[in-house]
C-alpha positions as CSV (number, residue, x, y, z in Angstrom):
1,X,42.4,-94.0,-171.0
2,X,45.0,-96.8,-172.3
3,X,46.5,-96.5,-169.0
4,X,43.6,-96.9,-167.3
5,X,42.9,-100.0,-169.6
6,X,46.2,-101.6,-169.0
7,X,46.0,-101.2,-165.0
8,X,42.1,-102.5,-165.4
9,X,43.6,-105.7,-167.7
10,X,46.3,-106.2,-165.0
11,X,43.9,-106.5,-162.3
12,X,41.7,-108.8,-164.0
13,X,44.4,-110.8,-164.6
14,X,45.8,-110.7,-161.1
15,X,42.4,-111.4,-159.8
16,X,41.9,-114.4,-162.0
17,X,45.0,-116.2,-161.2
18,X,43.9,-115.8,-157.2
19,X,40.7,-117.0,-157.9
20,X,42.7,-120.1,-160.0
21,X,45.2,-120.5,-156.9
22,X,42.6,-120.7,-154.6
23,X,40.3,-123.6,-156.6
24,X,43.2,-125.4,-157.0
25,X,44.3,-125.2,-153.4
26,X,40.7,-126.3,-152.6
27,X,39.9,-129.1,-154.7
28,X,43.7,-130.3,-153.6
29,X,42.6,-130.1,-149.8
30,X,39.4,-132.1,-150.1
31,X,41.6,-134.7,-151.6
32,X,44.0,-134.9,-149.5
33,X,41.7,-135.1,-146.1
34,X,40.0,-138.2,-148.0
35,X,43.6,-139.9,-148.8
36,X,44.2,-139.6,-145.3
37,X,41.4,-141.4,-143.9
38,X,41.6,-144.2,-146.5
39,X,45.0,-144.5,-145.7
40,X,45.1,-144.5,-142.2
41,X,41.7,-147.4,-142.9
42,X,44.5,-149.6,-143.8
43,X,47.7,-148.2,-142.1
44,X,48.6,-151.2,-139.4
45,X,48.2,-149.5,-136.0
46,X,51.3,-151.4,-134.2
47,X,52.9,-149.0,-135.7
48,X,52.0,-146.4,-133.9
49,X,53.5,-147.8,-130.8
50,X,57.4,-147.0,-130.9
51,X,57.8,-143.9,-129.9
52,X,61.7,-143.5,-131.6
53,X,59.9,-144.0,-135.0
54,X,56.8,-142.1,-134.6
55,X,57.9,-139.1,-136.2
56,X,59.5,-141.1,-139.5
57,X,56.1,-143.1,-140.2
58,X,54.5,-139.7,-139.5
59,X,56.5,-138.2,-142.5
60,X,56.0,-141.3,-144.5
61,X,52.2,-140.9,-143.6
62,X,51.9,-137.4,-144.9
63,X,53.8,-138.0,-148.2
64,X,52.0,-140.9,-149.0
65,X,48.8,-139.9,-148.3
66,X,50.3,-136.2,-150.8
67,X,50.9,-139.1,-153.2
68,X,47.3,-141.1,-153.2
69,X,45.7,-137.4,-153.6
70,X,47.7,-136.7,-156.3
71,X,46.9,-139.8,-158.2
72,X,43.6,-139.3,-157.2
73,X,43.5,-135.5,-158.6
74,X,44.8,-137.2,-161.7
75,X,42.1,-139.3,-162.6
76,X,39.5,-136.9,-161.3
77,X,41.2,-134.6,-163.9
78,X,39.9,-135.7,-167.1
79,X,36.8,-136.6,-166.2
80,X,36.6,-132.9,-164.7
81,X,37.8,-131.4,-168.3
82,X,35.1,-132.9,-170.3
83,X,32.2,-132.3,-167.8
84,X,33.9,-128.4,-167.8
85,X,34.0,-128.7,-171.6
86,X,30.4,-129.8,-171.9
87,X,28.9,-126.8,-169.0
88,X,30.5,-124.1,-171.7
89,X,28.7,-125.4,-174.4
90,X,25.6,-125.6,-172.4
91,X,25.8,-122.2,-170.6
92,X,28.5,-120.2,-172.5
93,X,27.8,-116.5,-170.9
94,X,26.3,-117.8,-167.7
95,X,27.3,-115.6,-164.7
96,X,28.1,-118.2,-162.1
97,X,30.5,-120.4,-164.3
98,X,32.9,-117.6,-165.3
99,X,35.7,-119.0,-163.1
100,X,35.8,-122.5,-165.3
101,X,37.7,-121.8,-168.2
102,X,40.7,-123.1,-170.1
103,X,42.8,-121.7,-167.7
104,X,41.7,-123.1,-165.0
105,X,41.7,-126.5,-166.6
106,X,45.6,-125.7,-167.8
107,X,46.7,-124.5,-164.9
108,X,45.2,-128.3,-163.5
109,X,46.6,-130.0,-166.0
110,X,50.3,-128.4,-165.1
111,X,50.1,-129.3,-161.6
112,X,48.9,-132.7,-162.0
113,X,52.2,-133.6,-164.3
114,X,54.4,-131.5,-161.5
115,X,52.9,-133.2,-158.6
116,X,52.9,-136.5,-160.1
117,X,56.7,-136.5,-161.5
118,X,58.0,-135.2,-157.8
119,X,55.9,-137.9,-155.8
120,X,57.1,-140.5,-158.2
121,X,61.3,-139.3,-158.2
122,X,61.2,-137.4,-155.0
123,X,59.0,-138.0,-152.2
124,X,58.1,-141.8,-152.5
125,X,61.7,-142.4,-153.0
126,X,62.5,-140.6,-149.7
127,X,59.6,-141.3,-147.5
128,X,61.1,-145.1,-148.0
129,X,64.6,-144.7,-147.6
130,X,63.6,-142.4,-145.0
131,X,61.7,-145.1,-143.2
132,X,64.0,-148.1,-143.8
133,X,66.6,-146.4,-142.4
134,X,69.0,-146.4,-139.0
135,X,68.9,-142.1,-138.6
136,X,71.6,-139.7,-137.7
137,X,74.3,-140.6,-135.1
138,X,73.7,-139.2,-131.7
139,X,69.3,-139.5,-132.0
140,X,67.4,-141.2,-129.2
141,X,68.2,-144.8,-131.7
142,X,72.5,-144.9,-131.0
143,X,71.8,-144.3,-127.3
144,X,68.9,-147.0,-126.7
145,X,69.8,-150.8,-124.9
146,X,69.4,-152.7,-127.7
147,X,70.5,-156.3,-125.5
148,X,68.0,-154.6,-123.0
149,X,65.2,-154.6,-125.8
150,X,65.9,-157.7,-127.8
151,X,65.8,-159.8,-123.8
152,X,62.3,-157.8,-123.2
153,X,61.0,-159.2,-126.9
154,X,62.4,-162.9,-126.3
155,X,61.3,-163.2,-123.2
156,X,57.5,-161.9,-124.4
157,X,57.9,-164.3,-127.4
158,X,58.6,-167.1,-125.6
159,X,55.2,-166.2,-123.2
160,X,52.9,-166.2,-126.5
161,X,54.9,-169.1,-127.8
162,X,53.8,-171.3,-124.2
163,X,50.2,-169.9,-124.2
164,X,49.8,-171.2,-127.8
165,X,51.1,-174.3,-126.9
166,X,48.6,-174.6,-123.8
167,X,44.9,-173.5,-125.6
168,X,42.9,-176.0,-127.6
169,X,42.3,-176.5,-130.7
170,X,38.6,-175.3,-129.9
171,X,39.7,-171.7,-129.0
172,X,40.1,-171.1,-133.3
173,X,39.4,-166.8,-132.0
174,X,42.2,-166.8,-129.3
175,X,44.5,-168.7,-131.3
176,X,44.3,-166.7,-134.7
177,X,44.7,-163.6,-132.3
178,X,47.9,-164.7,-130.4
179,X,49.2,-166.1,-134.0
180,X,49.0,-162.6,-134.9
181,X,50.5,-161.0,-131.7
182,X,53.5,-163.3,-132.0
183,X,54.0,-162.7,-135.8
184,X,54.3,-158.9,-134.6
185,X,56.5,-159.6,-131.7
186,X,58.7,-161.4,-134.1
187,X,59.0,-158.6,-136.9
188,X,60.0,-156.4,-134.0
189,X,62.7,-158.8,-132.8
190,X,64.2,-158.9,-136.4
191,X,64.3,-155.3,-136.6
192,X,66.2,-154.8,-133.3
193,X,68.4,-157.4,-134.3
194,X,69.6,-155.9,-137.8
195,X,69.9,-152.8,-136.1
196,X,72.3,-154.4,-133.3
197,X,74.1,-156.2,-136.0
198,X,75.3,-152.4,-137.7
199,X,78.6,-151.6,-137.2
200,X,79.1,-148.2,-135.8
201,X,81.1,-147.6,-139.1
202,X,77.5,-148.2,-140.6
203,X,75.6,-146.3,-138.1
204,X,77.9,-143.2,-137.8
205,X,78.8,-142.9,-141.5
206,X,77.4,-144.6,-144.2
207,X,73.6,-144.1,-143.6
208,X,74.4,-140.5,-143.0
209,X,75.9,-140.0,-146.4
210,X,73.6,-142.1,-147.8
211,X,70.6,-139.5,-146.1
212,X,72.8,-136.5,-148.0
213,X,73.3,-138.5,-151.6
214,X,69.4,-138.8,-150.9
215,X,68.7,-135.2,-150.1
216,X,71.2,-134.0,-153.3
217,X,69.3,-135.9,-155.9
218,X,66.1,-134.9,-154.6
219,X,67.2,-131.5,-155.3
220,X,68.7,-132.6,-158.8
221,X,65.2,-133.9,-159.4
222,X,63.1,-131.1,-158.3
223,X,65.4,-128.4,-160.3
224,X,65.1,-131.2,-163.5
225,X,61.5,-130.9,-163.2
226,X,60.9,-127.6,-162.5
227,X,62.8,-126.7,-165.4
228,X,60.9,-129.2,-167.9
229,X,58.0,-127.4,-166.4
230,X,58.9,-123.9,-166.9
231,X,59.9,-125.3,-170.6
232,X,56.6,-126.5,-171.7
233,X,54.9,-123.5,-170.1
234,X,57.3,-120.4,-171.7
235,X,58.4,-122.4,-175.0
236,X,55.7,-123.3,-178.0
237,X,58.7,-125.3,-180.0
238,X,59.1,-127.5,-176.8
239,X,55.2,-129.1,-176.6
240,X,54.8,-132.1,-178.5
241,X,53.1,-131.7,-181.8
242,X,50.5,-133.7,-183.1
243,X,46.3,-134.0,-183.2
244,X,44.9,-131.2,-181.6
245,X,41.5,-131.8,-180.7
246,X,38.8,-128.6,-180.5
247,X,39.5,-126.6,-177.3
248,X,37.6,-126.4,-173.8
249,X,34.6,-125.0,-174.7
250,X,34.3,-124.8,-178.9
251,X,32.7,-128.0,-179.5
252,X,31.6,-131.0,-178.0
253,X,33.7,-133.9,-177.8
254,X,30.9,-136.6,-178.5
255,X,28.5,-136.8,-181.9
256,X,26.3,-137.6,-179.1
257,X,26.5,-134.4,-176.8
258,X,26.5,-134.8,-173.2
259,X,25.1,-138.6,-173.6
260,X,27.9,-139.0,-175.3
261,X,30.3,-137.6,-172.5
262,X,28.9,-139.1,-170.1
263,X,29.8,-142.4,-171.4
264,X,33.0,-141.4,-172.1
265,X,33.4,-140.8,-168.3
266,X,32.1,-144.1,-167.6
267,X,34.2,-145.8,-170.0
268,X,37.4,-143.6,-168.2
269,X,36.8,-144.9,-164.9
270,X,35.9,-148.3,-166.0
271,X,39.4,-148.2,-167.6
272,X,40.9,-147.6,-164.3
273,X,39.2,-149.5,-162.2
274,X,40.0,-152.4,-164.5
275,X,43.7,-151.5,-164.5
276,X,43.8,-151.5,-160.6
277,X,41.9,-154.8,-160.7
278,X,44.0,-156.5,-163.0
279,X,47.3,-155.1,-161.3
280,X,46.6,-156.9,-157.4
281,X,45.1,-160.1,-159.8
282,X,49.0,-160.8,-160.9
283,X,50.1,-163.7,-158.8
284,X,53.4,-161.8,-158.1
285,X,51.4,-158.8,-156.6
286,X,48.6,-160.9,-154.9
287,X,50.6,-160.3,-151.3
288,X,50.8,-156.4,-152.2
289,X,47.3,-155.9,-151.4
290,X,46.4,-153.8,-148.8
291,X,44.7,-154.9,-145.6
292,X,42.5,-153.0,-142.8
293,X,44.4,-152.3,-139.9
294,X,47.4,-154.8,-141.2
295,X,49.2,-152.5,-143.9
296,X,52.7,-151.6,-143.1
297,X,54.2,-148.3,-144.0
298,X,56.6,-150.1,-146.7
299,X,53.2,-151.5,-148.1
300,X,51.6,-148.3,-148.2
301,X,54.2,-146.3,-149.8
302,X,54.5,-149.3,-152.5
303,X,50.6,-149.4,-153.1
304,X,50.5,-145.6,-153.3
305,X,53.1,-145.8,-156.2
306,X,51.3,-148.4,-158.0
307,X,48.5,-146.6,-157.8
308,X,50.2,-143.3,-159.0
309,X,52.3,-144.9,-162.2
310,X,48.3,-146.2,-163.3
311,X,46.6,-142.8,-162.9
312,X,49.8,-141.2,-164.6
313,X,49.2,-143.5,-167.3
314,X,45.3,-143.1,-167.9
315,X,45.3,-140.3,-170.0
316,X,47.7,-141.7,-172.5
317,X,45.8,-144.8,-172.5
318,X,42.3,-143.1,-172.9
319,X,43.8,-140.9,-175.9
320,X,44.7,-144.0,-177.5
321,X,41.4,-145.5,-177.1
322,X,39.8,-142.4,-178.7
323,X,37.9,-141.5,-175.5
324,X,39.6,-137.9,-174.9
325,X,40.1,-135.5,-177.8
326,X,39.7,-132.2,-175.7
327,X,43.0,-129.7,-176.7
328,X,43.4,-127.4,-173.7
329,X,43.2,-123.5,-174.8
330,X,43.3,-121.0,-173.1
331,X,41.8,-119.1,-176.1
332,X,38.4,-120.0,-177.6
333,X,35.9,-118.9,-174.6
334,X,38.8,-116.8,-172.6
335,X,39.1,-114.3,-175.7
336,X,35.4,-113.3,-175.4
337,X,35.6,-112.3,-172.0
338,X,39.0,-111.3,-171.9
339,X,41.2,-108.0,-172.8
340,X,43.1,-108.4,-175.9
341,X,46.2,-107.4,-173.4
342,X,45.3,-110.1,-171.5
343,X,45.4,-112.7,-173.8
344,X,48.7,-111.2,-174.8
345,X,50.3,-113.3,-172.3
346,X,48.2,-117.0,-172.5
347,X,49.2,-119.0,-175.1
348,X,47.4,-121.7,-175.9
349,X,48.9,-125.6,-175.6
């Protein structure tokens, strides 16, 4: 019979951290199809139109719309924790809720600091060195006619530059749009002229070793992470001590119940929203932001940073405003349900 007890335990176990995996991997998905339209609202689409560098703003694409859903995932998060916390006190043995729990919310909580310190070391570092720079000797780049290109683009120039000259002042529509044609033309020209200026000493060895530095201390980073992870997860003595609130489920975090949580929400993402508004208000950031259809890449990856460092920072700022007092557990509701064997391995935070 214990035997039978321990498989039984191990299975329930096994079952609830697929079930876990697969919310998570959900709730992730949804928010990274919405970062990608919003995103590609704003992405500039002239830059789609080289095909040498299609599949480095692809890459940046991807990772910055991995880092927008992120950031987006960690401001959902604590909104999502007290709602959770409030549906347990409010149905605490209801069937169709067993898979919210204060493991789920844990596990959330984990991934959210994971994801959030490798976009901001890692990724958003790469995806713009990655896109700023010239590439590997020998790609379709070191074998283009760059006198070839650069005598196509002045020669295009100067034809927007005479039609300019020749329209009226009248024509305000036509003018704007060939203002904004030849502000293209000449960002191109400048790019194909820094890249003609690099020395092949440049080309063939210093932004290659500069690409592997790159690659080695994202791989520091990653390992430095992933071990602070595993840290806070195995060791107790390694958490931060201080406060701990009630735990998901116990008790509710407002005098006022779920009035009171609600407002607490409100307040959360009124906190944010004024923290993004007051950000692109700073006079030195008032060119930083973004524009439908006229956003570079550079722009994009720099906006999805902001954004990041400001969600990062909400929870810190919220528990010093006295708006989250929730202490993640994965005891409290989880022991009810829950083999003792089980619970031998969750600890709580």
């Amino acid at each position: 019979m214990e035997g039978q007890d321990e498989v039984s335990a191990r299975e329930q176990h096994f079952h609830s951290q697929v079930r876990e995996s697969t919310i998570c991997f959900l709730l992730f998905a949804i928010l990274y199809v919405v970062s990608y339209f919003i995103i590609t609202r704003y992405k500039r689409k002239s830059d789609e139109q080289e095909d040498e560098d299609a599949i480095v703003n692809r890459i940046s694409l991807f990772l910055s719309t991995f880092t927008l859903a992120v950031s987006a995932g960690a401001v959902l998060l604590l909104p999502f924790s007290i709602i959770s916390n409030e549906i347990l006190l409010s149905f605490p043995h209801n069937y169709y809720i067993q898979w919210l729990n204060g493991s789920l919310i844990h596990g959330l909580w984990n991934l959210a600091s994971l994801f959030s310190n490798l976009c901001l070391f890692v990724l958003m570092p790469f995806a713009f060195f990655f896109l700023e720079s010239e590439g590997f000797a020998g790609l379709k780049k070191i074998l283009e006619d760059l006198d070839e290109q650069i005598y196509i683009i002045t020669l295009e120039e100067e034809a927007l530059q005479r039609r300019l000259n020749g329209l009226s002042s009248s024509v305000e529509c036509n003018i704007m749009e060939l203002e904004q044609e030849l502000e293209n033309v000449k960002t191109l020209k400048t790019k194909l002229e820094r890249r003609k200026k690099a020395s092949a000493w440049e080309r063939n060895l210093v932004y290659p070793a500069v690409m592997v530095l790159l690659l080695i201390e994202t791989s520091i980073s990653v390992l430095l992470v992933a071990c602070n992870i595993l840290c806070l997860l195995v060791d107790e003595t390694a958490m931060p001590k201080g406060t701990r609130g009630p735990g998901i489920g116990n008790a509710s975090l407002s005098t006022f119940g779920f009035v009171g949580a609600a407002l607490e929400i409100i307040l959360i993402f009124y906190l944010m929203v004024s923290s993004v508004v007051g950000f692109y208000s700073l006079r030195f950031f008032g060119n930083f932001t973004p524009k439908k259809d006229d956003t570079t890449m550079t722009k994009i990856i720099g906006n999805c940073v902001s954004i990041l460092v400001l969600s990062s920072a909400l929870p810190v700022m919220s528990r010093t405003l006295g708006l989250h007092k929730l202490h993640l557990s994965n005891t409290s509701r989880d022991s009810e349900t829950a083999k003792p064997s089980v619970n031998g391995h969750q600890k709580a935070l």
